[in-house]
C-alpha positions as CSV (number, residue, x, y, z in Angstrom):
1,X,-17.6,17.5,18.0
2,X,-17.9,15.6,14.8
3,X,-15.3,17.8,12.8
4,X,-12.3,17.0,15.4
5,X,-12.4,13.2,14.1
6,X,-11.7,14.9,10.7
7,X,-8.9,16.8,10.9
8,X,-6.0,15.1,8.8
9,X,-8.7,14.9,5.7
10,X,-9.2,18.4,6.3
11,X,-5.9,19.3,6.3
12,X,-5.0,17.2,3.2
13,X,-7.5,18.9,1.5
14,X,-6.6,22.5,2.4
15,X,-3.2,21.9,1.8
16,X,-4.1,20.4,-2.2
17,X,-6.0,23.5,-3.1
18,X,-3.7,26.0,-1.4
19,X,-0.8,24.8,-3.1
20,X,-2.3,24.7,-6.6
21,X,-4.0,28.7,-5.6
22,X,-0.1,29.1,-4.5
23,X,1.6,27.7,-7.7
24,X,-0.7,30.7,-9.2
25,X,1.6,33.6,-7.7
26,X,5.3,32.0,-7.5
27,X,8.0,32.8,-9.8
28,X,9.5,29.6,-11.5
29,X,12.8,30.3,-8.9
30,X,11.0,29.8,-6.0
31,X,8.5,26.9,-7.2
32,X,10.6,24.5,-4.5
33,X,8.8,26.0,-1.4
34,X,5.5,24.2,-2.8
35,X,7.2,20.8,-1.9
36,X,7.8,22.1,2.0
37,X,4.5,23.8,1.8
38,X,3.2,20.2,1.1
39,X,5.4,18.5,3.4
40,X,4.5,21.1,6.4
41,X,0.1,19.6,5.2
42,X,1.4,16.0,5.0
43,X,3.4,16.2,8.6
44,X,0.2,18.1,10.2
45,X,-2.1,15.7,9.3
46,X,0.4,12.4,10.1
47,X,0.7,14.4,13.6
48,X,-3.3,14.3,14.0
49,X,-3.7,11.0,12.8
50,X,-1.4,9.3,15.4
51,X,-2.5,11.4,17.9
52,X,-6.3,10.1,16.8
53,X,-4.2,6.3,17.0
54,X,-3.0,6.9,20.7
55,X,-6.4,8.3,21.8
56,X,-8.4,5.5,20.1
57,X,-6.1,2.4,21.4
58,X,-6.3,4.2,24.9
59,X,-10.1,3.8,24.8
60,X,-10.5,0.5,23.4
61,X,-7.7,-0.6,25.9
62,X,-10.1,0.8,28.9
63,X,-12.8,-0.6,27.5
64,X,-14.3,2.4,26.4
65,X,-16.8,3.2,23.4
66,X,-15.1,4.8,20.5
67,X,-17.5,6.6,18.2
68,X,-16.4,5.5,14.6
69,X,-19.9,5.9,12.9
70,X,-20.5,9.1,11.4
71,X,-23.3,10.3,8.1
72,X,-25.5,7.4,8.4
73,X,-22.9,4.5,8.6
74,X,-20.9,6.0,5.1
75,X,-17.9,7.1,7.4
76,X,-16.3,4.4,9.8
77,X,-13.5,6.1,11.6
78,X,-12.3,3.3,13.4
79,X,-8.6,1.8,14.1
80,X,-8.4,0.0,10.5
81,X,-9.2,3.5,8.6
82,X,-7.0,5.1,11.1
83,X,-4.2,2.3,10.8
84,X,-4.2,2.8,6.7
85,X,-4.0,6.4,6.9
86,X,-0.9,6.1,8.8
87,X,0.6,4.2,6.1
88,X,-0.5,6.5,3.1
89,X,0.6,9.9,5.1
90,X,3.7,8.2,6.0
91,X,4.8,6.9,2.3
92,X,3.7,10.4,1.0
93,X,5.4,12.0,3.8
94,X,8.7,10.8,2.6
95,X,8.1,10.2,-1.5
96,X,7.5,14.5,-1.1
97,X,10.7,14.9,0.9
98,X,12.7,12.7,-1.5
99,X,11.2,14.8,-4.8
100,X,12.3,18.5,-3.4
101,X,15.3,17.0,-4.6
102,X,14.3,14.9,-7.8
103,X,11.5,17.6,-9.3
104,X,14.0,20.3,-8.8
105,X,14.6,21.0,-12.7
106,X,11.1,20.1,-13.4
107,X,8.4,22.5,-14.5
108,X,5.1,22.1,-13.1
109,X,6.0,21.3,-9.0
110,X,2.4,23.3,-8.4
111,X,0.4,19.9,-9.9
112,X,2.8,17.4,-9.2
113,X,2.5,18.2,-5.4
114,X,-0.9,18.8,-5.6
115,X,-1.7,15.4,-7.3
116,X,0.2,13.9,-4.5
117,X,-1.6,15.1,-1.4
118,X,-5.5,14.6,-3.8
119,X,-4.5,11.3,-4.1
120,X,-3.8,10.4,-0.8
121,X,-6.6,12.6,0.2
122,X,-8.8,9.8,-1.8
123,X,-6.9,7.2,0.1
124,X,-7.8,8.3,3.2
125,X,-11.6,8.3,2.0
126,X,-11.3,4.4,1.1
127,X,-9.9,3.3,4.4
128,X,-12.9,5.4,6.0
129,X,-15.6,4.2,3.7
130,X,-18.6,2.2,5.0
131,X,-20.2,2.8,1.8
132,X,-20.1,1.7,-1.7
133,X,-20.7,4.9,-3.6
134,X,-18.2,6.9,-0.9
135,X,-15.2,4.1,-1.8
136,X,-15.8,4.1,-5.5
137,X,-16.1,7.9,-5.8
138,X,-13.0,8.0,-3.7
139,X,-11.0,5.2,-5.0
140,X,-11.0,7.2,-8.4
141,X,-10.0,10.0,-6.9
142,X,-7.0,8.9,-6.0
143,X,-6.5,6.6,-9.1
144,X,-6.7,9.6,-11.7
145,X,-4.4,11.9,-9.5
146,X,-1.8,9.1,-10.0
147,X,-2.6,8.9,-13.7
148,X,-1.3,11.9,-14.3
149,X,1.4,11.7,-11.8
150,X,2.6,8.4,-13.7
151,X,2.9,11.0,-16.8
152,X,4.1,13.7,-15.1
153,X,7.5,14.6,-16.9
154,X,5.5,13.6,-20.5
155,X,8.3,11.8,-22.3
156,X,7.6,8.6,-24.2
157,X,8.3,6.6,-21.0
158,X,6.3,8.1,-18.9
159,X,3.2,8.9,-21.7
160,X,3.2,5.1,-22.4
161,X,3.4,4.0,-18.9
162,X,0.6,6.3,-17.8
163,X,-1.8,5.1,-20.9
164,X,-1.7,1.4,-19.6
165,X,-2.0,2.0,-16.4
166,X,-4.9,4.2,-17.1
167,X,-6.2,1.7,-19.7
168,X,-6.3,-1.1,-17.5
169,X,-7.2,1.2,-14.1
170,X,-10.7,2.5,-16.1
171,X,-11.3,-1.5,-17.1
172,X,-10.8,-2.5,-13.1
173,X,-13.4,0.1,-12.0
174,X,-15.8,-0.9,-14.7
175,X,-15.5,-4.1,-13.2
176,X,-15.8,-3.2,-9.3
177,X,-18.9,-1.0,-10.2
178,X,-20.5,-4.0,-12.1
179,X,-19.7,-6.2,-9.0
180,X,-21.4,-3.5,-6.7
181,X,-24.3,-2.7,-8.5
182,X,-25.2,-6.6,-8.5
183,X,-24.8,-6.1,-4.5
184,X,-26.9,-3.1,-4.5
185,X,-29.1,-4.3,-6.7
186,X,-29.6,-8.0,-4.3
187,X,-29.9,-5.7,-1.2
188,X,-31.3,-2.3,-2.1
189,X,-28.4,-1.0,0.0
190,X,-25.0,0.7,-0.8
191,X,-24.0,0.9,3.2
192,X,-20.9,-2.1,3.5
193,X,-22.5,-2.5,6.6
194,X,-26.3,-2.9,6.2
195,X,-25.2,-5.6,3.0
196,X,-23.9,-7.5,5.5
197,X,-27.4,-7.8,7.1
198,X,-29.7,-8.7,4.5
199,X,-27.8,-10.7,2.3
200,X,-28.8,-14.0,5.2
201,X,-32.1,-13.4,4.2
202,X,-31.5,-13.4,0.4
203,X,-29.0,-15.6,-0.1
204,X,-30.9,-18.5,-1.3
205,X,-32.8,-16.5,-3.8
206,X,-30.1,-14.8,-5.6
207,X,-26.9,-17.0,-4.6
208,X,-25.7,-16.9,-8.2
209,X,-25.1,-13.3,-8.4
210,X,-23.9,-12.7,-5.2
211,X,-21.0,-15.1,-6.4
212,X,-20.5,-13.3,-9.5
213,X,-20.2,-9.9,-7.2
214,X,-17.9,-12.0,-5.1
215,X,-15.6,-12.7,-8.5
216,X,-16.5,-9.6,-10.1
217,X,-15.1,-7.1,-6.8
218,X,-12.1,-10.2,-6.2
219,X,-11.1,-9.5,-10.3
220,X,-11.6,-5.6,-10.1
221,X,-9.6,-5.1,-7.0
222,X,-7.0,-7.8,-8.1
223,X,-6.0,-5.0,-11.0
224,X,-5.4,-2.4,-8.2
225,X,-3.2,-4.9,-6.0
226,X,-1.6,-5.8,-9.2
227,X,-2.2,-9.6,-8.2
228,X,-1.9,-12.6,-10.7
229,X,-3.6,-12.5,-13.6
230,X,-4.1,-8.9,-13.5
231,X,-0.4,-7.8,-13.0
232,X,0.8,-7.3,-16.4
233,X,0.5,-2.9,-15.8
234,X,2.3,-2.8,-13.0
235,X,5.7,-3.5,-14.2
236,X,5.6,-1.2,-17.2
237,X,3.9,1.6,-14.9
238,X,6.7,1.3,-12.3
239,X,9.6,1.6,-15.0
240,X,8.2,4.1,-17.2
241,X,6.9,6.3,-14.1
242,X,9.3,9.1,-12.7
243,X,11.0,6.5,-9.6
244,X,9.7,9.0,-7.0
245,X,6.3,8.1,-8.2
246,X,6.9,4.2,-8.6
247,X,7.6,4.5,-4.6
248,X,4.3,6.0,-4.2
249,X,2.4,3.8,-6.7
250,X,4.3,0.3,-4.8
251,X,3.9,1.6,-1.3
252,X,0.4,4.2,-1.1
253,X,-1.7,2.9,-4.5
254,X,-1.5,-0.7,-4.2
255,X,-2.3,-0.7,-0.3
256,X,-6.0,1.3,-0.9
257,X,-7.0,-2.0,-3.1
258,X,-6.3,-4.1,0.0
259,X,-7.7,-1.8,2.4
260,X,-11.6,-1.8,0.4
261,X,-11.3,-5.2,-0.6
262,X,-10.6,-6.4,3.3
263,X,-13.5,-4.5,4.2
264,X,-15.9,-5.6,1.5
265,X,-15.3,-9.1,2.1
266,X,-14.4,-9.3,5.7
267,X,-17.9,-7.1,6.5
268,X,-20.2,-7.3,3.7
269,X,-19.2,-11.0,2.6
270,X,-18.5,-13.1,5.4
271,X,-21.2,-15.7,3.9
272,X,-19.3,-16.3,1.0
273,X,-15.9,-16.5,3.0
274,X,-15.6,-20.2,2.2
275,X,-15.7,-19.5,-1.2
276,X,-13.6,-16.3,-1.3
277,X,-10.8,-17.8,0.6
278,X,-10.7,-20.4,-2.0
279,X,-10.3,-17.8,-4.8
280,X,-7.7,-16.0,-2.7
281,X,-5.9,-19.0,-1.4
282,X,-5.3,-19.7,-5.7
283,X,-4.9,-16.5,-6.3
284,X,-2.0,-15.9,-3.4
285,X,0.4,-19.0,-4.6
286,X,0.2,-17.6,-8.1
287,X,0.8,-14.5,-7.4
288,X,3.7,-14.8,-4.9
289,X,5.5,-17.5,-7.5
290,X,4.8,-15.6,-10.8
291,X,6.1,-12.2,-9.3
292,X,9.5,-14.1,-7.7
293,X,10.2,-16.3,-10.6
294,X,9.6,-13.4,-12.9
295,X,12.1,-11.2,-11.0
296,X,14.6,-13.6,-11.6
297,X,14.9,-12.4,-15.1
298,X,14.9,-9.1,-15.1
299,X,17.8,-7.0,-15.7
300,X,16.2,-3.4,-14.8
301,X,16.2,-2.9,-11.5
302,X,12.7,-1.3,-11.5
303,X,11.1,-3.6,-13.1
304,X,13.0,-6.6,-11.0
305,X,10.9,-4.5,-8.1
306,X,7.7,-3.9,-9.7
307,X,7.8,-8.1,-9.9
308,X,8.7,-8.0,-6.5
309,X,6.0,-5.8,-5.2
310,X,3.4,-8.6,-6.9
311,X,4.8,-11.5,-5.3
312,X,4.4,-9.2,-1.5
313,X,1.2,-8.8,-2.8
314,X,0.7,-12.6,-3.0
315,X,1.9,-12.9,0.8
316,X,-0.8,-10.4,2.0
317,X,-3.2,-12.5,-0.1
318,X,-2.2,-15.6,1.8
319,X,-3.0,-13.6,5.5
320,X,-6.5,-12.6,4.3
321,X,-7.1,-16.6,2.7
322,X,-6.9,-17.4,6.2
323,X,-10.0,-15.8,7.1
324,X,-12.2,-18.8,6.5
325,X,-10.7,-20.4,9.7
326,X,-13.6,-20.1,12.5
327,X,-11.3,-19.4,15.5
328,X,-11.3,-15.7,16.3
329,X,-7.7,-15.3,17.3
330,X,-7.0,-16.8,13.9
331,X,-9.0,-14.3,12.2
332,X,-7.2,-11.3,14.6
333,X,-3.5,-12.8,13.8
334,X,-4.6,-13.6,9.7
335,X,-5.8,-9.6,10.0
336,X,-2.8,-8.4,11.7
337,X,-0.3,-10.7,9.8
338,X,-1.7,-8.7,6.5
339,X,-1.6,-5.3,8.1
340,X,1.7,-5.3,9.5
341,X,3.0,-6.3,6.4
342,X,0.9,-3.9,4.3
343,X,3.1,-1.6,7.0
344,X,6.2,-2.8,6.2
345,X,6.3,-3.5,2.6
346,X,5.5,0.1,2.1
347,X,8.1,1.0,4.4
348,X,10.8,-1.4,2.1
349,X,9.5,-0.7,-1.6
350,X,8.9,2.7,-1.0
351,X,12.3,3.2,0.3
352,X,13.9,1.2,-2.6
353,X,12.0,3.5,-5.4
354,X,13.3,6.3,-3.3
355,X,16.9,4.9,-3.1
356,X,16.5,4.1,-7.7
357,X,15.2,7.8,-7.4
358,X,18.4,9.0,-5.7
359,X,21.1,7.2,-7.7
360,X,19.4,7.9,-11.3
361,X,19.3,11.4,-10.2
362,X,22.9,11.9,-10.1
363,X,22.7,10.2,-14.4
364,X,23.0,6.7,-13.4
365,X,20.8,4.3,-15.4
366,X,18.0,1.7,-14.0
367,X,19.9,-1.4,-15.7
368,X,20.5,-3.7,-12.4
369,X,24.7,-3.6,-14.0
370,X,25.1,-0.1,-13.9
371,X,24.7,-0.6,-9.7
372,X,28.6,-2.3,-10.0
373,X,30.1,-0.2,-7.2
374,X,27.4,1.6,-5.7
375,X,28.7,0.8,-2.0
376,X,31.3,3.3,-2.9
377,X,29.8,5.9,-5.0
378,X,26.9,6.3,-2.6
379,X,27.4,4.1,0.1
380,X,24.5,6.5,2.3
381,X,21.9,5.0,-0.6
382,X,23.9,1.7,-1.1
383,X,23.0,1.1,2.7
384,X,19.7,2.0,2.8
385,X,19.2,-0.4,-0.7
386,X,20.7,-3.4,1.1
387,X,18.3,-3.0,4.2
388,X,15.5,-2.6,2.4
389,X,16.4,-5.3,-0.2
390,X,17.6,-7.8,2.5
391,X,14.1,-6.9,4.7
392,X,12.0,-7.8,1.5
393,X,13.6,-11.4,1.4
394,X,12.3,-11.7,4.6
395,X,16.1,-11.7,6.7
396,X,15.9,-12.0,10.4
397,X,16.0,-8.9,12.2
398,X,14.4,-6.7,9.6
399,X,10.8,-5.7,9.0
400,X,10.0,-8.3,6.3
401,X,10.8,-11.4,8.3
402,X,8.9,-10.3,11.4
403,X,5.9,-9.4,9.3
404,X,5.9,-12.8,7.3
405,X,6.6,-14.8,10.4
406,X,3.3,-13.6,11.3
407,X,1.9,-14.5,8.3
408,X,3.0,-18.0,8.2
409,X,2.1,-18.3,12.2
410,X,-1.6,-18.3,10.6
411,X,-1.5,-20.0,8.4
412,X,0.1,-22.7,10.4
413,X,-2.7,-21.8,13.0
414,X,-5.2,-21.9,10.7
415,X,-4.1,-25.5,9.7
416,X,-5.4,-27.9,7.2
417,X,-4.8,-27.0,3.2
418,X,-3.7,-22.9,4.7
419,X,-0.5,-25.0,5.8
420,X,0.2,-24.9,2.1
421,X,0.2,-21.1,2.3
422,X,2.9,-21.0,4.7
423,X,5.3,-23.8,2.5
424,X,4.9,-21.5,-0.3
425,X,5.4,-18.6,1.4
426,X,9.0,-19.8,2.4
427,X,9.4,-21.2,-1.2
428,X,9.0,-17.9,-2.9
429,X,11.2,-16.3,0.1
430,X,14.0,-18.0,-0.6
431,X,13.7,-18.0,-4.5
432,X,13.7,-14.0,-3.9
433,X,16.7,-14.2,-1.8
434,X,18.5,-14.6,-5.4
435,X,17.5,-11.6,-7.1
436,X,17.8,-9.1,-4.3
437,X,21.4,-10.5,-3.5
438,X,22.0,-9.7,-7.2
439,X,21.8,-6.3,-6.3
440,X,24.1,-6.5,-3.5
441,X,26.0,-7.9,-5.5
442,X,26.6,-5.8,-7.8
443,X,27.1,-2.6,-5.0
444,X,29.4,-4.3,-3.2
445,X,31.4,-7.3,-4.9
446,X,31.8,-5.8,-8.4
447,X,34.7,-3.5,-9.0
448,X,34.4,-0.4,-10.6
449,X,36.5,2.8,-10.8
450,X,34.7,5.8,-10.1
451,X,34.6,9.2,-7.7
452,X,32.9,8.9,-5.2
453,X,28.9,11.0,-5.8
454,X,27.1,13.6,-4.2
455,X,24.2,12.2,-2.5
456,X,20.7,14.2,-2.6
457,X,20.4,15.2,0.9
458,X,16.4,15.0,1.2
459,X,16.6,11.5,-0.9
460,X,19.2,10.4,1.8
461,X,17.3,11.8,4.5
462,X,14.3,9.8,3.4
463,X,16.5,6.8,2.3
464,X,18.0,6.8,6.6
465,X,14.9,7.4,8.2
466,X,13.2,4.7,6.3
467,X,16.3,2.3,6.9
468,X,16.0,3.1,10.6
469,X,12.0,2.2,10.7
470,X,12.3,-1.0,8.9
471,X,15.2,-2.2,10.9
472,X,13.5,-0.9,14.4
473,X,10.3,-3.1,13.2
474,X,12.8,-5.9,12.9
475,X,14.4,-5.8,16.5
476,X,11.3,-3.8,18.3
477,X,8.3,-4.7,16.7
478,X,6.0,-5.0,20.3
479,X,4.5,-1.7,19.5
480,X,4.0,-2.2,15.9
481,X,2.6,-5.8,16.2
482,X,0.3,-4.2,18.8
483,X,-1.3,-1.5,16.7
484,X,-2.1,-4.0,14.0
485,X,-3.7,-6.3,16.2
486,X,-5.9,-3.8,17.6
487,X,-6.5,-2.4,13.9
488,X,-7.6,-5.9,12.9
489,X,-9.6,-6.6,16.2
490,X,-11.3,-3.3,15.3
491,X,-12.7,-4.2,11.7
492,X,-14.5,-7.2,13.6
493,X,-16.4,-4.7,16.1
494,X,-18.9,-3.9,13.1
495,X,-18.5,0.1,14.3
496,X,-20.0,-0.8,17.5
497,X,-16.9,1.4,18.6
498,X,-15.6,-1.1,21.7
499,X,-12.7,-3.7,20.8
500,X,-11.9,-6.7,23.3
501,X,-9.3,-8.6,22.2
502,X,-9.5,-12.6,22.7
């Protein structure tokens, strides 16, 4: 049955219009319940999802055909849609736990909650799309759903925020659509799939503009990943945004650019891959050294992340640069390597905008000084801060370092000029060692005289549980390694629904 291999958007999307139908008959007092209302949709669908994971890796393990296909090649089901939708349930899984507790004086929970699950409902639509019109149509979607959530509590902040990030967001789709419609308009086709197939026999006539699509979609999509030159929102959207939804903007948002822009390239695109990996391999130094040397300066610990967040964005980039190699189990690991750090930087940034969330909750400011102390005040969310900070710098035995080790094994693999990938890689990874032991820092070196807080229970919740992923990834990561290498083997089976793995 076609429907079963829908079930978490179907959920998603029940649970979005039943809350805002539900919003409709609660009193103000008892507005909270939407936020477990949402959580019970989110947890549902994360349950079918990994269920659909197990099922799926099972089969391909055997051997056995997986149908992924589905409406004439727009839907592709398969383990790379499925391994993204894991990550956005999970980061909105916890950003809604942690903001029962920070949206519990706000008005307005029925939207804000709604927004939340319409946005990752669009999410889940990009990973899945095998067409153009599908991921465009979805991919705003979610983007408008977090314009408003950007705005949410509409104070100057937050109204100025949301206007650039909306400013630049409508200028990024102009440009994807403009880079589209020269593919569709060179292929007759908007299927990602069925591009792939003609463009060998009409290269030669129209080689120009497929290169200007090639630019066009690499510029567009740059703006949603937030890489170099097209960064310059991100850090004024993360500050000015409520902190609950800088979590979801660092960790959910910035991860559905990479997820269409690996399947545009990697399927439609693979002629071109010479030249795209060229563009990317620039692209990936620039961004990982302007976002770490930028850090360095900042003072507010939000937008000292939102930096942060660009140059992991430049480390992904370096994975998928890697693509050009022509050994398969390069392309696998170069796949994987960006995955399973996809994985775990939303795993680290969402839980560090969860942690900012928590402490400015209880009236402490976002200035990186006004942390002096923190180990005692809130040592729960001190903790959590320190793993996540000291996994983004890419420490052994944390997340970060096992996912960059694998992204740095390809690039060494791939050899030649992607060697220079890797050497920056470990540049920029000890340049951020600096600015995230700042923070620690300040939370545990600097004296200050204070009672010890109150932690928000959900926010700690959230802040443990995420704490205890990224350090199981760091210690255990066999199982998590392992899904991403099937998740990338399966982007190279074209939807024929069978994996092998080299």
């Amino acid at each position: 049955m076609v429907l079963e291999h829908f079930y978490p958007e179907i959920i998603i999307a029940f649970f979005a219009l039943a809350t805002l139908f539900i919003d409709l008959t609660l009193k103000k007092d008892y507005k909270e319940f939407l936020g477990y209302f949402s959580l019970a949709g989110i947890t549902l669908a994360l349950i079918s999802v990994i269920m659909q994971s197990i099922s799926t890796m099972a089969s391909y393990s055997a051997g056995k055909e997986v149908q992924v296909v589905f409406f004439n090649g727009m839907i592709y089901n398969d383990l790379f849609a499925i391994f993204f939708k894991v990550v956005f349930l999970v980061v909105a899984l916890f950003v809604v736990l942690a903001s029962i507790d920070y949206t519990r004086k706000d008005n307005n929970k029925g939207e804000y909650y709604s927004l939340i699950l319409f946005a990752t409902f669009g999410m889940m639509l990009v990973a899945m799309a095998g067409d153009l019109i599908l991921l465009f149509v979805s991919l705003e979607l979610a983007s408008i759903s977090t314009y408003a959530l950007t705005a949410f509590r509409k104070n100057k902040a937050n109204t100025e925020a949301a206007m650039k990030y909306f400013i630049i967001g409508a200028l990024s789709s102009g440009i994807i659509v403009f880079g589209m419609s020269i593919l569709y308009g060179v292929t007759g086709t908007t299927n990602i799939y069925e591009i792939a197939k003609i463009i060998p026999h009409v290269k030669d006539s129209f080689n120009s503009a497929l290169m200007l699509s090639v630019v066009l979609l690499i510029g567009g999509f740059g703006y949603k990943i937030a890489a170099f030159p097209f960064h310059m929102w991100a850090p004024d959207a993360y500050q000015g945004a409520p902190s609950t939804i800088s979590a979801y903007l660092a960790a959910a948002t910035k991860k559905m650019g990479f997820v269409a822009i690996i399947r545009i390239l990697v399927i439609a695109l693979p002629l071109y891959v010479s030249e795209w990996s060229v563009i990317l391999g620039v692209l990936a130094v620039l961004t990982m050294t302007v976002g770490n040397f930028s850090a360095l300066k900042q003072t507010n610990i939000k937008r000292m992340l939102a930096y942060s967040s660009i140059a992991q964005a430049g480390y992904v980039i370096a994975a998928i640069a890697v693509l050009s190699s022509t050994t398969p189990n390069v392309k696998y690991l170069a796949v994987a390597a960006a995955l399973l750090h996809i994985l775990t930087h939303a795993l680290m940034k969402g839980g560090a905008f969860i942690a900012v969330a928590g402490v400015s909750l209880l009236g402490i400011g976002t200035e990186i000084k006004n942390y002096r102390g923190l180990g005692k005040r809130m040592p729960v969310t001190a903790m959590a801060l320190t793993i996540f900070l000291l996994s983004l710098a890419g420490i052994p035995f944390f997340a970060g370092f096992i996912s960059k080790f694998l992204i740095l094994a390809a690039t060494v693999d791939a050899g030649g000029i992607y060697i220079w990938l890797g050497i920056f890689l470990i540049i920029n990874s000890v340049v951020s060692i600096y600015y995230y032991g700042r923070v620690i820092k300040y939370m545990y070196f600097e004296d200050f005289h204070g009672d010890r807080l109150k932690e928000p229970k959900l926010i700690a919740t959230s802040l443990v549980v995420l704490a205890f992923l990224v350090v199981l990834i760091g210690i255990a990561p066999q199982n998590f390694v392992h899904f991403s290498l099937y998740a990338a083997a399966s982007l190279f089976s074209h939807g024929h629904g069978v994996v092998m793995l080299h």
